[in-house]
C-alpha positions in Angstrom: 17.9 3.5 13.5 14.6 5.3 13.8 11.4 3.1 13.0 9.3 5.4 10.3 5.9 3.1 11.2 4.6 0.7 13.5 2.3 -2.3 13.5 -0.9 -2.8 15.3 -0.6 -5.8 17.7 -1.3 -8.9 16.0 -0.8 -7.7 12.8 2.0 -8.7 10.0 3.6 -6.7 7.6 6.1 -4.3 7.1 8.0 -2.1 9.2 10.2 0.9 8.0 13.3 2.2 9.1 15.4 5.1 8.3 19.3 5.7 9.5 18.5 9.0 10.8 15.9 11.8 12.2 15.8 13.6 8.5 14.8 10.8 6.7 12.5 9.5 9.4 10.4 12.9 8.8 10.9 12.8 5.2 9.3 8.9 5.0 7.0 9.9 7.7 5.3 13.2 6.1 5.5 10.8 2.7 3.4 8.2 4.6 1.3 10.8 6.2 0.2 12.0 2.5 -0.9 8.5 1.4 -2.9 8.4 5.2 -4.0 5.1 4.2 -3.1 1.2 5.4 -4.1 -1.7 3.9 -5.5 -5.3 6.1 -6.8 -8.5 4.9 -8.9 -10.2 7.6 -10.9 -13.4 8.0 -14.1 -13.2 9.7 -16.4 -15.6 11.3 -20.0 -14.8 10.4 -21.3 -12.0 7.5 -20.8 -8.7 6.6 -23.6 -6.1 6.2 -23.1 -5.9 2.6 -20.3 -7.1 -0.3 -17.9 -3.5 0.4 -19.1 -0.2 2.5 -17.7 2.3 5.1 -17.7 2.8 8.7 -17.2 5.9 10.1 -17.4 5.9 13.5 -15.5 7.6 16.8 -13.1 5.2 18.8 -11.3 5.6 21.5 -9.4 3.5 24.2 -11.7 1.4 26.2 -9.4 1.9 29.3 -6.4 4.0 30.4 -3.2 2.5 29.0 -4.8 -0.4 27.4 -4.7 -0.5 23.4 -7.9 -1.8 22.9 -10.4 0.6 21.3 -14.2 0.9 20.8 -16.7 3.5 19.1 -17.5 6.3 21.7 -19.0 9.5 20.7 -16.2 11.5 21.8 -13.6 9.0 20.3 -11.2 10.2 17.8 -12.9 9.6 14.0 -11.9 6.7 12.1 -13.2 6.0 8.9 -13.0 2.1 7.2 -13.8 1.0 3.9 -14.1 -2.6 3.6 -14.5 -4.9 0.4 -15.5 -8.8 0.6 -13.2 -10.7 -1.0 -14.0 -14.4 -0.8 -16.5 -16.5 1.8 -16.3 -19.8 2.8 
């Protein structure tokens, strides 16, 4: 078994798995073209407006540690964000 994708820590969702190496590239270069995941978050406080984007550089904020923060010679990530409810 060859795992296709992975999950950020604390995240849910679905991980795929293919029987060998060919179909892990083929399911791999077909997830590569979408280049695009999907999360649903709850927030505590507001965001800057009802949807936008944030493109920003991260990076990891120590060696070997998976946490990441914007640094201006981080790796570019861009985020588009829509509100979908508020308590």
């Amino acid at each position: 078994m060859h795992a296709v994708n992975r999950l950020d820590r604390d995240t849910g969702g679905v991980v795929v798995f293919a029987k060998n190496s060919y179909m892990k590239a083929l399911l791999a270069e077909a997830l590569e073209e979408t280049g695009e995941k999907k999360y649903l978050a709850v927030i505590y406080g507001s965001m800057p407006a009802e949807s936008g984007t944030v493109d920003a550089p991260i990076k990891r904020l120590a060696e070997g540690d998976m946490m990441r923060g914007v640094s201006p010679d981080g790796q570019r990530a861009v985020t588009h964000y829509e509100t979908v409810g508020s308590c």
